[in-house]
VOBA-1610 file (N, C-alpha, C; in pm, whole numbers, padded with zeros to 5 digits, always signed):
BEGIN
Unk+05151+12584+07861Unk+05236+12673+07780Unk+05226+12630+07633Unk+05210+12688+07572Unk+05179+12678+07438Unk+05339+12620+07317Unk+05340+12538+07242Unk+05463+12448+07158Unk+05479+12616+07069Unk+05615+12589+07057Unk+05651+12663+06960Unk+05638+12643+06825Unk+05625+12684+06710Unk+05603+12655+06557Unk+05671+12586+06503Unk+05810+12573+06551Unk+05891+12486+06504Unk+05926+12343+06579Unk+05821+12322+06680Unk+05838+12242+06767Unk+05807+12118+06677Unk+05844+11959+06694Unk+05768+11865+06616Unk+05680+11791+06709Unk+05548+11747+06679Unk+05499+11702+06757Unk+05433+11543+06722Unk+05381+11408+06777Unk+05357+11389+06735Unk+05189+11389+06684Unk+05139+11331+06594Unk+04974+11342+06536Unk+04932+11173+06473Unk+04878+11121+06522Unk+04769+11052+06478Unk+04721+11069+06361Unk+04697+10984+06244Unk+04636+11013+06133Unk+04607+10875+06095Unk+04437+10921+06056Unk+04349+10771+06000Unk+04381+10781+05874Unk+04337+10660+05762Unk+04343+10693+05641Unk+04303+10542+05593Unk+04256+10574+05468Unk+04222+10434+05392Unk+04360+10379+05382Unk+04336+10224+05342Unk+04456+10211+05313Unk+04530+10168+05167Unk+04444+10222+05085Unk+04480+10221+04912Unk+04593+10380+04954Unk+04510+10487+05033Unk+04623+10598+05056Unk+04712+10563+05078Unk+04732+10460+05199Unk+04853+10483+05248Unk+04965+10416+05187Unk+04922+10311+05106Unk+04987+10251+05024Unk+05010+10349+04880Unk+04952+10406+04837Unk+04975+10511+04654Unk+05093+10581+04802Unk+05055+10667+04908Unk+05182+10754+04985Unk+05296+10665+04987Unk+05299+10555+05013Unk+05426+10472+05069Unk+05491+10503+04892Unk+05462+10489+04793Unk+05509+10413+04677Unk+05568+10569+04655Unk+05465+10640+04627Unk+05558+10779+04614Unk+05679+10831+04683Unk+05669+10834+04772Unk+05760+10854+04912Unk+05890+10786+04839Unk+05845+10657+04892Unk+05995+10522+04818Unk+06080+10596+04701Unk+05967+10626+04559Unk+06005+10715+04476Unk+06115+10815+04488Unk+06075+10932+04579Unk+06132+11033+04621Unk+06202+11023+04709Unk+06264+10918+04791Unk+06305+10891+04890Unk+06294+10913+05001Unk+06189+10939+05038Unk+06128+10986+05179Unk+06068+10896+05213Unk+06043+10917+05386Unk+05957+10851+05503Unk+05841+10892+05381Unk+05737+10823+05445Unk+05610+10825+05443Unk+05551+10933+05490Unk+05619+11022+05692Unk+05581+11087+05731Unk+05623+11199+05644Unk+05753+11259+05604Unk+05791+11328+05513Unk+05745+11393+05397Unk+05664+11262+05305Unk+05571+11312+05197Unk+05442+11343+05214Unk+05413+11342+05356Unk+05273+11386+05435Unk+05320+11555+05436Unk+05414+11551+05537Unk+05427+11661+05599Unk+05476+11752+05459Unk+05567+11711+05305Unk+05562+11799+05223Unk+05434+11815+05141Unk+05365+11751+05072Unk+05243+11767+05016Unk+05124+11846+05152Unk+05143+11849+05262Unk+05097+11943+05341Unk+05119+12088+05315Unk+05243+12098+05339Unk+05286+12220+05337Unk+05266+12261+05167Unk+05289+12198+05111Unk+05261+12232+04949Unk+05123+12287+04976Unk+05060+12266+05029Unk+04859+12255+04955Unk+04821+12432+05055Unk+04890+12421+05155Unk+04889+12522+05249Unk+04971+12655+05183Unk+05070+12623+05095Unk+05134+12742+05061Unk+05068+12782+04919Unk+05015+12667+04787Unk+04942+12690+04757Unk+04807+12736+04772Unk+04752+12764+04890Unk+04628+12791+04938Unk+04661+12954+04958Unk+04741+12996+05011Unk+04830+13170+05048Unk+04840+13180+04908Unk+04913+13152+04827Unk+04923+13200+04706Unk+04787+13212+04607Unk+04721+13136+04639Unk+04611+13155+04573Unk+04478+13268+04615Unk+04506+13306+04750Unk+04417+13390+04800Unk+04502+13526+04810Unk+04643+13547+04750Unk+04740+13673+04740Unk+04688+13677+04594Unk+04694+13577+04508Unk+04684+13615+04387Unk+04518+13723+04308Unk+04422+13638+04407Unk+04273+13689+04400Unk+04231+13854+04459Unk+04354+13868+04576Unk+04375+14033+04598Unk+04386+14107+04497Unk+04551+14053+04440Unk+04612+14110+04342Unk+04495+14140+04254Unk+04451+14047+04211Unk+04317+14079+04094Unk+04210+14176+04134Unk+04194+14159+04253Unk+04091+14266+04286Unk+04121+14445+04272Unk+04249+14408+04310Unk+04337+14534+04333Unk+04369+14589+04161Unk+04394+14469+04105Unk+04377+14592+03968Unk+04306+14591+03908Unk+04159+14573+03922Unk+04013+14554+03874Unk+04010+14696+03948Unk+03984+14704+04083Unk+03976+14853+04096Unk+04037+14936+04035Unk+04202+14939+04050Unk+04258+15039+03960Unk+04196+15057+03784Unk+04158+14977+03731Unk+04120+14970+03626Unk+03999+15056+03599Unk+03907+15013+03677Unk+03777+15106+03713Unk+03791+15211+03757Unk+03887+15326+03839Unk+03900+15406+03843Unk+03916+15474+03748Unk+04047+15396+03679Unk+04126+15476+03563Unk+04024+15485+03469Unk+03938+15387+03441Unk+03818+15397+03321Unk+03709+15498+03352Unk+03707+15532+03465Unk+03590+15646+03535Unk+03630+15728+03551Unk+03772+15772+03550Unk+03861+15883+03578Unk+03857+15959+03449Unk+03912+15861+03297Unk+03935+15893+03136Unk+03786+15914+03069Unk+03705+15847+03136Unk+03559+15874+03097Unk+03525+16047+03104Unk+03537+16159+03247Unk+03448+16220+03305Unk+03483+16299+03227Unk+03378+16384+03210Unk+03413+16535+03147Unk+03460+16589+03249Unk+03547+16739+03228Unk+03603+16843+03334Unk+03453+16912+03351Unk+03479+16950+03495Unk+03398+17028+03559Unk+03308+17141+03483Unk+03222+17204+03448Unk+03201+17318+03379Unk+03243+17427+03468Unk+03271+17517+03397Unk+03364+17662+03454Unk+03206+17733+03506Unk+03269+17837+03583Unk+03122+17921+03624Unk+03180+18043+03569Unk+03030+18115+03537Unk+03135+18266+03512Unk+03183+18345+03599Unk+03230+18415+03577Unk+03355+18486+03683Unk+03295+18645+03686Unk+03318+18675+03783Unk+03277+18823+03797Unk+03378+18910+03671Unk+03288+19051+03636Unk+03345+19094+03591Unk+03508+19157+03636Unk+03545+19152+03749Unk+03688+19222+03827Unk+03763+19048+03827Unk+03709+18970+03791Unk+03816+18821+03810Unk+03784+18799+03950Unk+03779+18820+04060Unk+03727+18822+04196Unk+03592+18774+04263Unk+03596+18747+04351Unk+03467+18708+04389Unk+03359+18777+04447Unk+03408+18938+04425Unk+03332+19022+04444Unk+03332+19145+04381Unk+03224+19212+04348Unk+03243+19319+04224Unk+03301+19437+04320Unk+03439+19548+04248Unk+03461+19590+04287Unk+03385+19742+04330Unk+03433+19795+04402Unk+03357+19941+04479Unk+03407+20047+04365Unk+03276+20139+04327Unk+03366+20224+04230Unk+03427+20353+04320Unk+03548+20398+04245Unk+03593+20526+04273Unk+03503+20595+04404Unk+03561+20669+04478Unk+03490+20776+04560Unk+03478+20865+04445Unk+03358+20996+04443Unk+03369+21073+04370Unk+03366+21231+04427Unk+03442+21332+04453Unk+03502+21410+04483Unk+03341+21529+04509Unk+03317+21625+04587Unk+03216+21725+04590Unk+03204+21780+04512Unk+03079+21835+04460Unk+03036+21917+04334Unk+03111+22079+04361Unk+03134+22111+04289Unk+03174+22256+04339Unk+03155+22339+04222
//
């Protein structure tokens, strides 16, 4: 059965140990475990990572709009065609014309 997201679990982690010592000193700093300033500078780098790939949309998204709007203000209007003489799309039928008499 699969842990839930909010489950804690534990993890194993190697590391030099100049890291783990600069982590311990910070931590102390901030008053946190050791595990604590793992698990926040984690989540920092991860939420910075979403924000940074929302932000590169965003950019894309108004690079297109931009290019539209610049290809849109660019085009000339369509040229007109001429129009039948009746305005219609077909010339009209003349008059019936009545028997000679």
């Amino acid at each position: 059965m699969p842990r839930k997201q909010t489950a804690t679990v534990n993890f194993t982690l190697r590391m030099r140990e100049g890291l783990r010592r600069q982590l311990e000193q910070i931590a102390a700093r901030k008053k946190r475990s050791i595990n604590e300033e793992i698990v926040h500078r984690l989540e920092q780098s991860l939420r910075r990572e979403q924000e940074g790939e929302l932000l590169e949309m965003a950019k894309d998204t108004l690079r297109q709009v931009q290019e539209f709007t610049r290809l849109g203000s660019s085009t000339q209007p369509a040229p007109q065609r001429p129009q039948p003489k009746s305005g219609g799309l077909v010339e009209p039928i003349p008059p019936l014309k009545g028997p000679k008499t």
